[in-house]
MIKOLMI-535880 format. One line per field, with one value per atom (N, C-alpha, C): residue in three letters; chain; atom name; z, y, x. Coordinates in nm, 4 decimals. Example, Ala and Ser with C-alpha at 12.3 -4.5 7.8 and 13.67 -1.06 7.14 Angstrom:
<sites>
type: ALA,ALA,ALA,SER,SER,SER .
mol: A,A,A,A,A,A .
atom: N,CA,C,N,CA,C .
Z: 0.7800,0.7800,0.7800,0.7080,0.7140,0.7870 .
Y: -0.5690,-0.4500,-0.3300,-0.2250,-0.1060,0.0030 .
X: 1.3190,1.2300,1.3200,1.2850,1.3670,1.2900 .
</sites>
This chain:
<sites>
type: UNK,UNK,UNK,UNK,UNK,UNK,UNK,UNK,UNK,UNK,UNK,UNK,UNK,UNK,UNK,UNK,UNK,UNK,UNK,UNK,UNK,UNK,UNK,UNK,UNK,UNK,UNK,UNK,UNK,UNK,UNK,UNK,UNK,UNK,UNK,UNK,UNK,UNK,UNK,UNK,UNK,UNK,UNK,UNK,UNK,UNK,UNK,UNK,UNK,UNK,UNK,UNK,UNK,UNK,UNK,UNK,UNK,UNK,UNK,UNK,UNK,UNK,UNK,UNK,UNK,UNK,UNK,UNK,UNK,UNK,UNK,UNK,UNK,UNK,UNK,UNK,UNK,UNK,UNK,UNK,UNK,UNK,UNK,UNK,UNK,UNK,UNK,UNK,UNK,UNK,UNK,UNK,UNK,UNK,UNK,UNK,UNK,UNK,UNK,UNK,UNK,UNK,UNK,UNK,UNK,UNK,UNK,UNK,UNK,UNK,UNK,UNK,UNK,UNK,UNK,UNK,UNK,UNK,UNK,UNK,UNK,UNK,UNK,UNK,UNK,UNK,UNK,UNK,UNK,UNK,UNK,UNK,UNK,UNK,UNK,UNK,UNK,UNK,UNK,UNK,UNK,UNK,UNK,UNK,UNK,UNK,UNK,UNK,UNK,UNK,UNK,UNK,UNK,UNK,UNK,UNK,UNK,UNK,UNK,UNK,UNK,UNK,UNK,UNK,UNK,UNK,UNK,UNK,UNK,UNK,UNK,UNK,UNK,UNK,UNK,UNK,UNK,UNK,UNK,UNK,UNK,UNK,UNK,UNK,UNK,UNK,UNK,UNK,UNK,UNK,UNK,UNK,UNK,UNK,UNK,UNK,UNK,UNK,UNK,UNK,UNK,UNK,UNK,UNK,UNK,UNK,UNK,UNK,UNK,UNK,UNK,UNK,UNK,UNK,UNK,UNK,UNK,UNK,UNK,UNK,UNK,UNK,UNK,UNK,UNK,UNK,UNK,UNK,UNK,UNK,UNK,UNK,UNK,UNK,UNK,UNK,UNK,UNK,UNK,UNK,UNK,UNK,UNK,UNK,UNK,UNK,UNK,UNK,UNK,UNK,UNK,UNK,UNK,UNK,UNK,UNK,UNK,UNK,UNK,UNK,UNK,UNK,UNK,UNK,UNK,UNK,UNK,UNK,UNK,UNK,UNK,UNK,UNK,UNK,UNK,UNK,UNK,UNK,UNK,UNK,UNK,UNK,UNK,UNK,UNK,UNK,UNK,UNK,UNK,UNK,UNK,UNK,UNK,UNK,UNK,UNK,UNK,UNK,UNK,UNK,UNK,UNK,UNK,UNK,UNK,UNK,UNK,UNK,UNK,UNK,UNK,UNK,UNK,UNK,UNK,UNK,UNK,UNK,UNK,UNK,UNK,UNK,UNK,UNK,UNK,UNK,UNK,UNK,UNK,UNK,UNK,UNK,UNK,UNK,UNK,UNK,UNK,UNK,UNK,UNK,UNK,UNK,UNK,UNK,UNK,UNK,UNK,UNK,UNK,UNK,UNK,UNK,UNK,UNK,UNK,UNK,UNK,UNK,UNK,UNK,UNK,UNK,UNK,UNK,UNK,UNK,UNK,UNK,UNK,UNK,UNK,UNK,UNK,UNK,UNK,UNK,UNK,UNK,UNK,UNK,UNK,UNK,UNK,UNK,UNK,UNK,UNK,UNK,UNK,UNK,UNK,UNK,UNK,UNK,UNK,UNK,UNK,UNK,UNK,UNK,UNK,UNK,UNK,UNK,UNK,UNK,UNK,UNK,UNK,UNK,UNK,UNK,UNK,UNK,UNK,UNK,UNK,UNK,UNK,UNK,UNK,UNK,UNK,UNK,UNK,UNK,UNK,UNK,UNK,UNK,UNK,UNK,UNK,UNK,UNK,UNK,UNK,UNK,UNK,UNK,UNK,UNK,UNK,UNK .
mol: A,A,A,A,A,A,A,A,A,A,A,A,A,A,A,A,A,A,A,A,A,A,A,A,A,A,A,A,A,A,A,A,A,A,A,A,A,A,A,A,A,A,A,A,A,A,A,A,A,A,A,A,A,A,A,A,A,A,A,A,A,A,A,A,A,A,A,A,A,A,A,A,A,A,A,A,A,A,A,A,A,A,A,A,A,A,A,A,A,A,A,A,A,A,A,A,A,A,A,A,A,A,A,A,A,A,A,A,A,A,A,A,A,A,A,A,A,A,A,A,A,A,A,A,A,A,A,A,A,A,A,A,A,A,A,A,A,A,A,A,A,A,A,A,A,A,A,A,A,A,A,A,A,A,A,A,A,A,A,A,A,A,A,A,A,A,A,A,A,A,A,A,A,A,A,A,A,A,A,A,A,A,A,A,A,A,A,A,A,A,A,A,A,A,A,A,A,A,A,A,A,A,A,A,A,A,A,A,A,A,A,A,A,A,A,A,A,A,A,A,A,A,A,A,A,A,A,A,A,A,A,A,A,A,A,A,A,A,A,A,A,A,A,A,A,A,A,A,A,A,A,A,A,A,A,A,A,A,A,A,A,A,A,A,A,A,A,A,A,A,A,A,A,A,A,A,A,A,A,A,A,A,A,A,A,A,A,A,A,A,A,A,A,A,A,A,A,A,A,A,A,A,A,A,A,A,A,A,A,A,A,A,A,A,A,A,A,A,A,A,A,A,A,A,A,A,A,A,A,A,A,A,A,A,A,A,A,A,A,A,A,A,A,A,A,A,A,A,A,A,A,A,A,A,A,A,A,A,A,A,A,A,A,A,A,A,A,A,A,A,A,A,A,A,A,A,A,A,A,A,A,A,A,A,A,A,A,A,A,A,A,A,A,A,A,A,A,A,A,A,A,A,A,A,A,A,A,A,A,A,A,A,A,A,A,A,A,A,A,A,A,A,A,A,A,A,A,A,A,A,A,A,A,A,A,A,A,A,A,A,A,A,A,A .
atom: N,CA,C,N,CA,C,N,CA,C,N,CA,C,N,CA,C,N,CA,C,N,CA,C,N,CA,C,N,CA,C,N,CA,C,N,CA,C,N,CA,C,N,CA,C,N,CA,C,N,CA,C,N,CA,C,N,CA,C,N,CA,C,N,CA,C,N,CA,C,N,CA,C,N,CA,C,N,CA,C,N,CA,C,N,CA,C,N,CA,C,N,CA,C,N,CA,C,N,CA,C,N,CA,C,N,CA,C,N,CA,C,N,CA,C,N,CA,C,N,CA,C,N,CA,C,N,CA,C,N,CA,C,N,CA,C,N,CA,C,N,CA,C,N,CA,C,N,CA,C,N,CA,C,N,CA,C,N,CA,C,N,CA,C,N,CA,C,N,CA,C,N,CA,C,N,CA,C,N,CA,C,N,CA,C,N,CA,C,N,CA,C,N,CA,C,N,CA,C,N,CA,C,N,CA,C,N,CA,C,N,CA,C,N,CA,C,N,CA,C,N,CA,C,N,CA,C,N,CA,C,N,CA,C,N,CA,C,N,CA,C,N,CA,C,N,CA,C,N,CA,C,N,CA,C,N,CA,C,N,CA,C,N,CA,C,N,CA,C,N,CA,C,N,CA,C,N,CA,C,N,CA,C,N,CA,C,N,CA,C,N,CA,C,N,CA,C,N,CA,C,N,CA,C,N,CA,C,N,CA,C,N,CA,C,N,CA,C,N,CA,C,N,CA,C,N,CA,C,N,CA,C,N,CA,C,N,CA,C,N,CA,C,N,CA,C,N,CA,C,N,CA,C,N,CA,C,N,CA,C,N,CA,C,N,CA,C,N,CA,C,N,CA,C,N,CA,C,N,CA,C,N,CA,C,N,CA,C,N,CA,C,N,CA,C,N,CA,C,N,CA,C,N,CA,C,N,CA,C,N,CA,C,N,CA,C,N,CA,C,N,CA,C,N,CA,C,N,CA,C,N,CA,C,N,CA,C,N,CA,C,N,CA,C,N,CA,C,N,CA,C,N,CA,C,N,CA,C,N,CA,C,N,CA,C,N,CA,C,N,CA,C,N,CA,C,N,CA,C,N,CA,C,N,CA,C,N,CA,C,N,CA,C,N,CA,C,N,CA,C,N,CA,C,N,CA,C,N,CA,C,N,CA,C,N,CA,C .
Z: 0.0000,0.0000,0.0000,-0.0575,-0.1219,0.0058,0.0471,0.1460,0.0989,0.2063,0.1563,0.0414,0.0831,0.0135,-0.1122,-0.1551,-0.2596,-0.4030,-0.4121,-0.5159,-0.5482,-0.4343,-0.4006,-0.4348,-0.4234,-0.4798,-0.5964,-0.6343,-0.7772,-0.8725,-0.8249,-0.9000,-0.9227,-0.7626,-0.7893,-0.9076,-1.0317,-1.0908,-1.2099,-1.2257,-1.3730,-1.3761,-1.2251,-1.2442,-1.2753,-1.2396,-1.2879,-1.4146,-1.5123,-1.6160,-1.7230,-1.6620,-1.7408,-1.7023,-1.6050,-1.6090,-1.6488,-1.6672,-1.8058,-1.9236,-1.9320,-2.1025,-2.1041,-2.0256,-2.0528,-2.0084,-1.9597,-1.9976,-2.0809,-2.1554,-2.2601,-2.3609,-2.3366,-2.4853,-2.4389,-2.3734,-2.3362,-2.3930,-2.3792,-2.3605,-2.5253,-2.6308,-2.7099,-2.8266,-2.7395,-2.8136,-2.8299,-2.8358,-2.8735,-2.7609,-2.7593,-2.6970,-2.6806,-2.8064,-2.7945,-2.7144,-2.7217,-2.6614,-2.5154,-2.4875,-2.3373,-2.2687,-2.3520,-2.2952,-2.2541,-2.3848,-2.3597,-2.2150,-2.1964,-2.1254,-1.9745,-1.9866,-1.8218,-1.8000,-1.8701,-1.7731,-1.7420,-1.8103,-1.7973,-1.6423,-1.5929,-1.5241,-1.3879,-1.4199,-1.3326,-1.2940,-1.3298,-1.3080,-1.2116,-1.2775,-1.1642,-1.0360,-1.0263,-0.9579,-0.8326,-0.8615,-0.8143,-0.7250,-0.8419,-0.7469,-0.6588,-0.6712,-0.5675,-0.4997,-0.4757,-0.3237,-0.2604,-0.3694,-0.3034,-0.2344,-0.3043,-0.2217,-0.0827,-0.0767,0.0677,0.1375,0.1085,0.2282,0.2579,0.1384,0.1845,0.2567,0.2089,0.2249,0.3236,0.2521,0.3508,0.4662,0.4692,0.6023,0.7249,0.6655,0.7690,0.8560,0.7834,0.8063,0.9222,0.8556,0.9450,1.0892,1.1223,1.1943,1.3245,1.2369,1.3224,1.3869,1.3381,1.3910,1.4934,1.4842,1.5330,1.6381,1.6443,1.6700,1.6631,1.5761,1.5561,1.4096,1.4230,1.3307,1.3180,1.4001,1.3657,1.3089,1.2761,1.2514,1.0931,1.0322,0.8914,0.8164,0.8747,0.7251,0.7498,0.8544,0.8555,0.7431,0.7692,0.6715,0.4871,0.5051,0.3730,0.3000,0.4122,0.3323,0.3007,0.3814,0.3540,0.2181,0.1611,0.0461,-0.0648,-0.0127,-0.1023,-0.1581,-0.0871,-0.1435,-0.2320,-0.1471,-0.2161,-0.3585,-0.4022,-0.5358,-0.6039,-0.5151,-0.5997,-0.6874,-0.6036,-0.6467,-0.7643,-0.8139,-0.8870,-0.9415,-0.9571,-1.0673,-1.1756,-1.0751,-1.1013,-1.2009,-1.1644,-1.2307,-1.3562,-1.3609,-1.4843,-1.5580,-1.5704,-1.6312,-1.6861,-1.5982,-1.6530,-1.7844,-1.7363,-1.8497,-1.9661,-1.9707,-2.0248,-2.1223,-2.0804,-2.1760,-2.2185,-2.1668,-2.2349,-2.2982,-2.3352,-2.4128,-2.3639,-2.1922,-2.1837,-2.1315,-2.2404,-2.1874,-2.0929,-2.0718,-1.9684,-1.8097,-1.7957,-1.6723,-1.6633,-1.7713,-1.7438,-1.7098,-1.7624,-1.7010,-1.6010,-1.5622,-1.4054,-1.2901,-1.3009,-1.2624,-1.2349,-1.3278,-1.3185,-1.2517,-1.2891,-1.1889,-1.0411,-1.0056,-0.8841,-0.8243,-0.8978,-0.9032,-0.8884,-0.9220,-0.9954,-0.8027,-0.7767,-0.6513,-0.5765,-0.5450,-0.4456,-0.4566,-0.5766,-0.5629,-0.5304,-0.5385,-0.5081,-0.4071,-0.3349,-0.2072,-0.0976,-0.1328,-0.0943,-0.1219,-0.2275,-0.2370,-0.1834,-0.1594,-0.0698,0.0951,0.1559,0.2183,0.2907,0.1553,0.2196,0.1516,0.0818,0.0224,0.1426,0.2459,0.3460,0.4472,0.4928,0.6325,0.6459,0.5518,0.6371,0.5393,0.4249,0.4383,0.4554,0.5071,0.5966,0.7377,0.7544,0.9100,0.9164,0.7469,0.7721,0.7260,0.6205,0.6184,0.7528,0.8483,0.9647,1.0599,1.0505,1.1107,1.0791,0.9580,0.8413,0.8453,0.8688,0.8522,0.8415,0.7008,0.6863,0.6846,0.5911,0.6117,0.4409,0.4329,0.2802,0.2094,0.3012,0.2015,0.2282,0.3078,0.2132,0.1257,0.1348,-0.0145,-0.1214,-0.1513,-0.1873,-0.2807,-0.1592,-0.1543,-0.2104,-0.2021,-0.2773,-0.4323,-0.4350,-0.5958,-0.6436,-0.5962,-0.7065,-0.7103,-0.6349,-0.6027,-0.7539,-0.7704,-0.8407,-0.9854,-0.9629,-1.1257,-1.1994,-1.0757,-1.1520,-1.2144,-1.2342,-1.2680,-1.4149,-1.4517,-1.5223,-1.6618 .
Y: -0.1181,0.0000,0.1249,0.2239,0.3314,0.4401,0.5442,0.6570,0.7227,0.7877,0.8988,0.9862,1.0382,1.1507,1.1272,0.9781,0.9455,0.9839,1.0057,1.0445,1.1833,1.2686,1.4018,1.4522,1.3453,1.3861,1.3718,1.3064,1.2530,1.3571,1.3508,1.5412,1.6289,1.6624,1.7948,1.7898,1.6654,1.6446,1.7130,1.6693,1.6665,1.8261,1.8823,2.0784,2.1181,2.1017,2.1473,2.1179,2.0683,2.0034,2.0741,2.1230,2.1480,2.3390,2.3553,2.5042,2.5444,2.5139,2.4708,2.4887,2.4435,2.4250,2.5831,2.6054,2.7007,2.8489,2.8142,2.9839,2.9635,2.8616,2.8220,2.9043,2.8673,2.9253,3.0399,3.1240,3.2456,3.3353,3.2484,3.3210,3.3440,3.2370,3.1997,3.2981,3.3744,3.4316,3.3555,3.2199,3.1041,3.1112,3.1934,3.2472,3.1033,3.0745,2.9612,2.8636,2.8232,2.6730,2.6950,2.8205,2.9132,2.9115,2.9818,2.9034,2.7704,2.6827,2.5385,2.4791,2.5070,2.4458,2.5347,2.6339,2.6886,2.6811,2.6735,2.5982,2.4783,2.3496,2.2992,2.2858,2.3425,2.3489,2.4510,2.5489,2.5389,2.4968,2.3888,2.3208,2.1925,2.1684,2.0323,2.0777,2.2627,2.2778,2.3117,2.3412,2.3514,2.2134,2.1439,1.9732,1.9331,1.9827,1.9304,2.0598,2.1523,2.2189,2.1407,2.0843,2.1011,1.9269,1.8446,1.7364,1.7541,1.8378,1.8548,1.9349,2.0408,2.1382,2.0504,1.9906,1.9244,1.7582,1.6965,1.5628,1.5174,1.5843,1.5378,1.6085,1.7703,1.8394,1.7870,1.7770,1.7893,1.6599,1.5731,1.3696,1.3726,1.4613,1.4913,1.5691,1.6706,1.7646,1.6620,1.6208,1.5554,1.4143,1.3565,1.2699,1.3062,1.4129,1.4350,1.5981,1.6122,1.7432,1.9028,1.8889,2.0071,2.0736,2.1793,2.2526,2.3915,2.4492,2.5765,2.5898,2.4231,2.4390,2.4191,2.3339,2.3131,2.3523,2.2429,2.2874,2.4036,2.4925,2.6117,2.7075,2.7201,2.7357,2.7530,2.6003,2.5441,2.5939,2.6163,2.6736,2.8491,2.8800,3.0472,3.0627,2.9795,2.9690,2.9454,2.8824,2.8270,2.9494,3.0070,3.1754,3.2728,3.2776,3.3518,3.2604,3.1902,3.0775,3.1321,3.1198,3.1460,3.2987,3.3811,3.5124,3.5192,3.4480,3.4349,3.3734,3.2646,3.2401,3.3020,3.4231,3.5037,3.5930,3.6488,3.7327,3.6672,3.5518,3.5102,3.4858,3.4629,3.4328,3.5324,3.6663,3.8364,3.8357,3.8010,3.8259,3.7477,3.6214,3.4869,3.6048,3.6136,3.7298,3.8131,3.9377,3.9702,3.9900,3.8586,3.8216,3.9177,3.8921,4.0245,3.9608,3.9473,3.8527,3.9219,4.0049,4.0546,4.0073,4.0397,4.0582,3.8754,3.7890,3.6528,3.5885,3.6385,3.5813,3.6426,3.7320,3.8036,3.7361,3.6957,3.6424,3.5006,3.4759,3.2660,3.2720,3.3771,3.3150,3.3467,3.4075,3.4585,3.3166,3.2805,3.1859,3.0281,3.0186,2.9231,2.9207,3.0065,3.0229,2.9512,3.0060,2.9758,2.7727,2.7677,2.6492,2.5165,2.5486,2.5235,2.5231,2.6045,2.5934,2.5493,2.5723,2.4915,2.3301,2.3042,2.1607,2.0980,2.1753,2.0890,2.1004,2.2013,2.1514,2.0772,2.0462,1.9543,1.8279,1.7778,1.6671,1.6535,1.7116,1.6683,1.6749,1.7306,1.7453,1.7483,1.7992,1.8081,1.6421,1.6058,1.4769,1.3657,1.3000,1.2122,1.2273,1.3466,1.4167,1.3284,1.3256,1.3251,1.1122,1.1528,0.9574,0.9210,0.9470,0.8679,0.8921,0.9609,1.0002,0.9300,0.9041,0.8616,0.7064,0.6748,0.5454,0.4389,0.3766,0.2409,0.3022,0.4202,0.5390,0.4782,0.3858,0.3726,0.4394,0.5107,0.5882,0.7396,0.7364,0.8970,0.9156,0.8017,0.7738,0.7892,0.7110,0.6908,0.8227,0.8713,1.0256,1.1016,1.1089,1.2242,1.1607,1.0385,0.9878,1.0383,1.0283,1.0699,1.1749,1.2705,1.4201,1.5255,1.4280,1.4818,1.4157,1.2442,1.1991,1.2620,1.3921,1.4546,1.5618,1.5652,1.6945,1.6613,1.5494,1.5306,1.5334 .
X: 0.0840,0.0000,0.0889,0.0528,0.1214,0.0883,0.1989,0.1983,0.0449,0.0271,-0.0920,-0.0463,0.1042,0.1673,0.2434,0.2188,0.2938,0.2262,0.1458,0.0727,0.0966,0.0910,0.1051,0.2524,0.3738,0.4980,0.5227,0.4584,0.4281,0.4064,0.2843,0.2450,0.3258,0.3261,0.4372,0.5118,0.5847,0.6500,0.6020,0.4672,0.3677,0.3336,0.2814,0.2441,0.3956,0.5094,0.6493,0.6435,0.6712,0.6453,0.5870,0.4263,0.3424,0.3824,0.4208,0.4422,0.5484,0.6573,0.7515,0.7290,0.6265,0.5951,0.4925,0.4074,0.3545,0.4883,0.5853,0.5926,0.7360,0.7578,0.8468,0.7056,0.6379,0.5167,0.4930,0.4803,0.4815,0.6274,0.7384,0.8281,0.8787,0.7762,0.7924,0.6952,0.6144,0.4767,0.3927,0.3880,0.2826,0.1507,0.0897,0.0229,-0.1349,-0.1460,-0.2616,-0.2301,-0.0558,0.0046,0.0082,0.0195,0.0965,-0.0639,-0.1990,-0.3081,-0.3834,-0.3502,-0.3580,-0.3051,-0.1578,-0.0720,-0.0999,-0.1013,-0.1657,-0.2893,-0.3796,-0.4782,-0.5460,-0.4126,-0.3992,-0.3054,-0.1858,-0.1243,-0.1908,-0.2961,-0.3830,-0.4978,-0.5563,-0.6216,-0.5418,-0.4241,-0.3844,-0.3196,-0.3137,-0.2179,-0.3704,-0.4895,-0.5802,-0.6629,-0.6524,-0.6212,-0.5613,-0.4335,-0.3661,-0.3735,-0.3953,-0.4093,-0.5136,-0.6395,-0.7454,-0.7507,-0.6571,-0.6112,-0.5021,-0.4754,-0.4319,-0.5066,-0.5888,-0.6781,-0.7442,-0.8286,-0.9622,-0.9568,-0.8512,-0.8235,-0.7168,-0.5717,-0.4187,-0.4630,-0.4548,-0.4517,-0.5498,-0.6887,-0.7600,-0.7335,-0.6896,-0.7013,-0.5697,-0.4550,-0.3587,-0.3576,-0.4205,-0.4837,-0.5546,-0.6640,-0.7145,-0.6655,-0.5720,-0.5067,-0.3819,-0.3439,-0.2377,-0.2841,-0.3640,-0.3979,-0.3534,-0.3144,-0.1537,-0.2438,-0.3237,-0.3278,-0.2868,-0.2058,-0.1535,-0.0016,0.0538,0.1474,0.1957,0.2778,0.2987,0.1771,0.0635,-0.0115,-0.1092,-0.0944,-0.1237,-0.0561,0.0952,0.2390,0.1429,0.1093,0.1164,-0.0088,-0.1343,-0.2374,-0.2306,-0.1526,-0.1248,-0.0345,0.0700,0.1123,0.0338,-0.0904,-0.1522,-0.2181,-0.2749,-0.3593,-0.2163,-0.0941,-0.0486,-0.0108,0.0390,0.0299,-0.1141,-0.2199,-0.3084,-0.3639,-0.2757,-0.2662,-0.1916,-0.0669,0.0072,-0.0567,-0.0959,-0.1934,-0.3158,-0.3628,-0.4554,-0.3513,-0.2614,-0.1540,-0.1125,-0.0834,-0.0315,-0.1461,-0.2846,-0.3757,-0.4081,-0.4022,-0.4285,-0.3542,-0.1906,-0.0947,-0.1044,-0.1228,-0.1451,-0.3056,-0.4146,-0.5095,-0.4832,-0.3505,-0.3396,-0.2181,-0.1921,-0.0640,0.0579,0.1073,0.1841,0.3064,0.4106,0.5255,0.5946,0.6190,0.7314,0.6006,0.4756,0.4029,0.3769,0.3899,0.3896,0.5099,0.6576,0.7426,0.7918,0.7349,0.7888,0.6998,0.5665,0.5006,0.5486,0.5669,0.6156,0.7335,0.8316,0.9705,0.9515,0.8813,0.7966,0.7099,0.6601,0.5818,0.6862,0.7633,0.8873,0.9471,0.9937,1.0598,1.0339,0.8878,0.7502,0.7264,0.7130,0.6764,0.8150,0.9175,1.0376,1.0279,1.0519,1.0266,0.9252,0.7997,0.6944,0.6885,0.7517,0.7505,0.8814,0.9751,1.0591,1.0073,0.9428,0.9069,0.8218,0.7090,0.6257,0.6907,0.7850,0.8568,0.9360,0.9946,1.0757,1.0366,0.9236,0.9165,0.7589,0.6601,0.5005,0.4757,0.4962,0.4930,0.5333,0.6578,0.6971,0.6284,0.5804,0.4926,0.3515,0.2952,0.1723,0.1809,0.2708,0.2682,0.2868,0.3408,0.3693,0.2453,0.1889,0.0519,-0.0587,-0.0901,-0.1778,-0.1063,-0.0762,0.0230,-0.0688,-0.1399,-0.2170,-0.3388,-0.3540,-0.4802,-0.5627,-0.5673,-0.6054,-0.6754,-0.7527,-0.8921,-0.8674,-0.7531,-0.7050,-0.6335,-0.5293,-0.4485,-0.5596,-0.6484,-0.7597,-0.8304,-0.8820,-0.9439,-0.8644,-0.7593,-0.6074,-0.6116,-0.5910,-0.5672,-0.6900,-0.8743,-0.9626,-0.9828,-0.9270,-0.9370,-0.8173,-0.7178,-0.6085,-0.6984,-0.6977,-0.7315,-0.8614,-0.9236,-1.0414,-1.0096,-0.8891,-0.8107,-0.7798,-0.7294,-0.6979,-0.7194 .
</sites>
């Protein structure tokens, strides 16, 4: 049986990937591909917040009783990410390369860093918490594969 969070590291791989490609097409003028590919890349990146607010965090929280800590952290990133998202979608309409790649490397930072630290420390936290949790593993995989 697979971690809760294994799916969830997983990802992280595929939104890198796909936000890559969209501001390679941004940076490119390809403005149709740079739409295709970001909202594509926000849509999964929307999944997976919404597989950890709604699913990892709370399952964790309540097992462990500790909610003012990590994934407190992790949901306040999550709004600002989502502000940046809002920003690059502005730019992404109106085809505005300098306000989309100032946005993404902004954006680029953020998620670097947010994913190492829930890749090192809030999930090994929450697999060991969750430990033999099948139906949040579960709950996280149909929460992301609706993204898809």
């Amino acid at each position: 049986m697979e971690d809760a969070t294994t799916r969830l590291a997983q990802h992280h791989k595929l939104c890198d990937e796909d936000f890559a490609a969209a501001e390679d097409a941004a940076r490119r003028g390809d403005w149709d591909r740079c739409g295709t590919v970001f909202d594509k890349f926000r849509r999964e990146t929307e999944a997976h917040f919404c597989a950890e607010e709604d699913v990892l965090f709370p399952n964790f929280e309540r097992r462990t009783g500790m909610s003012s800590g990590p994934t407190r952290m992790m949901r306040m990133e999550h709004m600002q990410m989502r502000g940046l998202l809002d920003q690059l979608a502005a730019a992404q309409a109106g085809r505005d390369t300098g306000a989309f790649c100032g946005a993404a490397d902004t954006l680029l930072i953020m998620m670097q860093q947010h994913n190492l630290k829930e890749e090192n420390i809030l999930y090994p936290m929450c697999d060991q918490a969750l430990a033999g949790d099948a139906e949040v593993a579960s709950a996280i995989a149909r929460t992301l594969d609706a993204a898809a």
